[in-house]
C-alpha angles and dihedrals in degrees: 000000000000121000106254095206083058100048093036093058089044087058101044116105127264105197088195103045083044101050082043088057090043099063096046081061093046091040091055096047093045113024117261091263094069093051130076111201117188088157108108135033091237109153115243096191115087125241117276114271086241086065093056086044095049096045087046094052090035091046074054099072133085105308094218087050095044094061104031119131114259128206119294093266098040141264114341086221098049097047079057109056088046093057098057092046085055079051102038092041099044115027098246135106099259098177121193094255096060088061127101120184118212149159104272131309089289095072082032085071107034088057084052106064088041093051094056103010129088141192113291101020132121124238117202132229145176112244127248087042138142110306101226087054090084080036083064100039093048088055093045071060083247129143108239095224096194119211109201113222132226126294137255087000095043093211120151117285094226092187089047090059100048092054085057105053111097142149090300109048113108097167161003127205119209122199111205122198090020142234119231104016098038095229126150114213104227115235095255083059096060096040086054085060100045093056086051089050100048087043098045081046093059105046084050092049091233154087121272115197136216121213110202109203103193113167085135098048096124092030100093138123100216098316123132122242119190127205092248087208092075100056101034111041100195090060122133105202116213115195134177127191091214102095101028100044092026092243099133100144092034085075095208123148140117146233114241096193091190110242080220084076104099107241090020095162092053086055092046087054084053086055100051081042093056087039092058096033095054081044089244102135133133099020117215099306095203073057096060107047099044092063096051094071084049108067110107097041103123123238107246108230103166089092101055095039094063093040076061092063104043090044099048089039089064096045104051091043082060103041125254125130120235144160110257105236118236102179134011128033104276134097123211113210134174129254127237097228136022101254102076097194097043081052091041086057101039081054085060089062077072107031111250118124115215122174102237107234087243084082093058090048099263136074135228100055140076125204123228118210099217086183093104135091118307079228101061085044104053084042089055094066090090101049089042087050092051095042086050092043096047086060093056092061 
């Protein structure tokens, strides 16, 4: 027999994923330019020109050696070379063997909660959050407590949080900057939290961890991003490449377990234990390599941030009411009614997709995926204004 958990949660829906699937289908009926897609965070700036150059020198070598295994937890050299840019970047020891290659943030978190969390725990979030975030923690065989932030600036109700911490609480993970509503977390905010979480931690006699999801972590208009390690010392890291560097579909991050965690090396061997044991070990090593002759190749920015203004300037001259985004590529914008999915399908009559707010674990919002062509954007004016204006009859 099959296993049911398992074919239940193939069958479950991705709204993402659908409304991405959707549009192939649209876009093939009725030609791409005819079809504004805001489903899915897929980078539209290229990768930088020192990636190509480092796959092409790299694809060069020895061919044996190109494509060897590495350790579990990746190449020695390029664990490494991760660990003093963390230095070097943010002002901490990040030592190699704290280090834990893997392919992208998605498998970084997943490891994670396996690594500190147990049967029967709860891990905390932040609502509205990543979907596949309650997926992880239900197959840690932990309960996703979600903590709804704050409205209409969707910043971290740190109170909110504290009320929900108890025995069982292992863990919380923090996205910052967010996906879906674009919102950095200031520093006093997450110092606010730290001193929760050490207090709370203490009463409970254990560790609760942070997991830090930071895919975004470049992609910001003026806002400040801390290194939460730093303030928090019992902080996992989990990075991707894949935002900062435009390599989604390459799957290539790592784990940064802070040395500032007492009995850090007991929790890096967790992590190697929930690695093997999810069957997520030697990340591609072209991979790799490439990327560590990329790391201090800066994010560029300057693209998105203007898709942000012309997006949010359309958007506000017709109406709608939104976040502005101060991080991420996402745009969170208000339904207009209160019902997010019957909105998200009455927007495909004029073929915009919008992911409807239900699949980030609230309702009354839809996110927008600015990371698509200036063009689309500025051609979508129309279909945003009639789908405004069929609501004002």
């Amino acid at each position: 027999m099959i296993n049911q958990h398992m074919h239940d949660l193939g069958a479950a829906p991705n709204k993402i994923r659908e409304l991405f699937m959707y549009g192939l289908g649209r876009k093939a009926e009725i030609g791409a330019d005819k079809v504004f897609d805001y489903s899915i965070g897929n980078p539209s700036v290229p990768a930088p020109p020192q990636v190509k150059a480092a796959f092409l020198d790299i694809l060069g070598e020895d061919p044996v050696k190109v494509h060897e295994y590495t350790p579990s937890p990746g190449d020695p050299a390029v664990r490494a070379a991760i660990a003093a840019h963390i230095s070097k970047a943010n002002g901490v020891d990040a030592r190699p063997q704290n280090i834990y290659i893997t392919s992208g943030a998605s498998s970084a978190i997943a490891i994670s909660l396996g690594a500190v969390t147990n049967p029967g725990d709860e891990v905390i979030t932040v609502s509205p959050y990543f979907p596949e975030y309650k997926t992880w923690a239900e197959t840690a065989q932990c309960t996703l407590v979600e903590v709804p932030a704050t409205e209409p600036d969707f910043q971290m109700d740190v109170d909110a949080i504290e009320a929900a911490i108890n025995e069982r609480t292992s863990a919380i993970i923090l996205n910052t900057p967010n996906n879906p509503t674009g919102a950095v977390y200031p520093r006093a905010a997450l110092e606010r939290l730290a001193a929760v979480l050490r207090k709370k931690g203490a009463e409970l006699g254990r560790t609760i961890f942070l997991i830090s999801d930071e895919p975004y972590r470049e992609l910001v208009y003026g806002a400040d991003v801390p290194y939460i390690p730093a303030i928090y010392a019992d902080t996992i890291v989990c990075y991707t490449w894949s935002k900062s560097l435009s390599l989604p579909g390459e799957r290539i991050g790592y784990i940064h377990v802070n040395e500032g965690i007492e009995g850090d090396d007991a929790v890096c061997t967790a992590v190697s234990g929930a690695g093997r044991a999810l069957g997520y070990i030697c990340a591609p090593v072209l991979l790799q390599r490439v990327v560590a002759r990329c790391l201090d190749v800066p994010a560029d920015v300057s693209e998105y941030a203007k898709k942000r203004e012309v997006l949010t300037g359309m958007l506000r001259g017709i109406g709608y009411e939104f976040v502005e985004p101060d991080g991420a590529f996402y745009l969170w914008m208000r339904s207009l009614e209160p019902d997010a999915e019957a909105f998200s399908e009455r927007a495909k009559q004029f073929e915009l997709l919008l992911v409807p707010s239900n699949s980030f674990g609230c309702t009354g919002w839809v996110r927008l995926s600015y990371c698509i062509s200036e063009k689309t954007i500025r051609e979508s004016e129309d279909a945003l204004r009639a789908l405004y204006e069929s609501y004002q009859a």
